[in-house]
N, C-alpha and C positions, 0 to 999 in steps of 0.2 A: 646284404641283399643288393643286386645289381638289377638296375633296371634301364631297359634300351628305348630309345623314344620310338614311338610309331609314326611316320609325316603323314599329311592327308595324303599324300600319293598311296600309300600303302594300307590306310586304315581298313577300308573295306574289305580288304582280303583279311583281315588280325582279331576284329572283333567278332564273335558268335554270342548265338542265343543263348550260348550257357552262363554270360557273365550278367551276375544278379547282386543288389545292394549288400556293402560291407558295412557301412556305416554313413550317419549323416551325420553334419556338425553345423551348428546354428550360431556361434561366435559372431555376433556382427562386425563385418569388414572380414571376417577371413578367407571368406571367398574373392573378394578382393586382391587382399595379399598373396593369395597364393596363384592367382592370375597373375599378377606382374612379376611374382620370383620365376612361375614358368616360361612367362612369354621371356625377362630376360635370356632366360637359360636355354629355352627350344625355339624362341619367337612363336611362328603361327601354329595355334593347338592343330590337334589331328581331325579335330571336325569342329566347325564352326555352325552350330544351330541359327536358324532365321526367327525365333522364336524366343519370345520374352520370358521362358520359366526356363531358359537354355540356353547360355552364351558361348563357353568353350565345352571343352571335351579333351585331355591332353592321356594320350593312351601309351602304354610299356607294355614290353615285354620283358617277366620278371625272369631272370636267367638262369639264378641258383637255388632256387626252391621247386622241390619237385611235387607234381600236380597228376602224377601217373593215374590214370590209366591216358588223360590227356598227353597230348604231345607239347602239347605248352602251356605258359601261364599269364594270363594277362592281368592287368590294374587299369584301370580307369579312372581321372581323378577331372571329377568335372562340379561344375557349379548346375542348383539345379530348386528354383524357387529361391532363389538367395544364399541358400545352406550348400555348403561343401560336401559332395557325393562322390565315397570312394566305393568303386565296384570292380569284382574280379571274378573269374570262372572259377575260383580254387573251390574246389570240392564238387566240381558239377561238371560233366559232358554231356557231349551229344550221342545221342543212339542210333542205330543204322538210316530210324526217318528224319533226324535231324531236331527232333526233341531231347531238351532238357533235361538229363536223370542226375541223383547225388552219386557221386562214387562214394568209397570208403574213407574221403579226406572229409568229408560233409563236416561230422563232429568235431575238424578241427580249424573250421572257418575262424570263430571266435579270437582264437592262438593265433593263427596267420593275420587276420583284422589288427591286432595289438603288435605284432611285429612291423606291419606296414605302416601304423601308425607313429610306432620309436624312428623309425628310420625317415620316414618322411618330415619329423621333427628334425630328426638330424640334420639332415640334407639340405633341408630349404631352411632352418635353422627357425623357423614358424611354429610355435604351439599350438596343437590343433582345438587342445582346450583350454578354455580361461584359469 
């Protein structure tokens, strides 16, 4: 899995209403850790909330996993009430009014969730559960 950083210069044009929660994780301190492995690794997240239930926001674009009928795929790995929130459009686009439908990846949200999750261990080398 390759994933490209989104800077706040760009975010607004990267993320859409189709990207909905993958999973939370309530490990205390791990939203933490996984704040300072980002910020070493990208510095400033892609959106920085003013708001106490929302500090960063660090956004990708995942490269090699296909999201079709979407033209791309996004990840969101942001902190959110304390707990680690990873969120992505995989199995959901937008329709001609710009509302949210499932495509036919919907039922494999689950599969890709547990993929992001191996890799994101890997990566930042952070277990996301105890």
């Amino acid at each position: 899995m390759q994933l490209d950083f989104i800077p706040v210069e760009e975010f607004y044009f990267a993320l859409t209403l189709a990207v909905k929660t993958l999973g939370e994780f309530t490990t205390p301190g791990l939203t933490a850790q996984i704040e300072k492995r980002l910020g070493q690794e990208f510095g400033q997240p892609s959106t920085i909330a003013a708001a106490s239930q929302n500090t960063y926001n660090y956004v990708f674009r995942v490269v090699d996993v296909d999201n079709n009928p979407a033209n791309q795929l996004i990840l969101s790995i942001a902190d959110w009430q304390g707990n680690l929130r990873l969120s992505s459009d995989y199995g959901w686009t937008l329709d001609p009014e710009r509302k949210p439908v499932r495509t036919d990846k919907f039922n494999q949200r689950q599969a890709f969730s547990q993929q992001v999750q191996s890799h994101l261990q890997d990566w930042l080398q952070i277990p996301l559960l105890p």
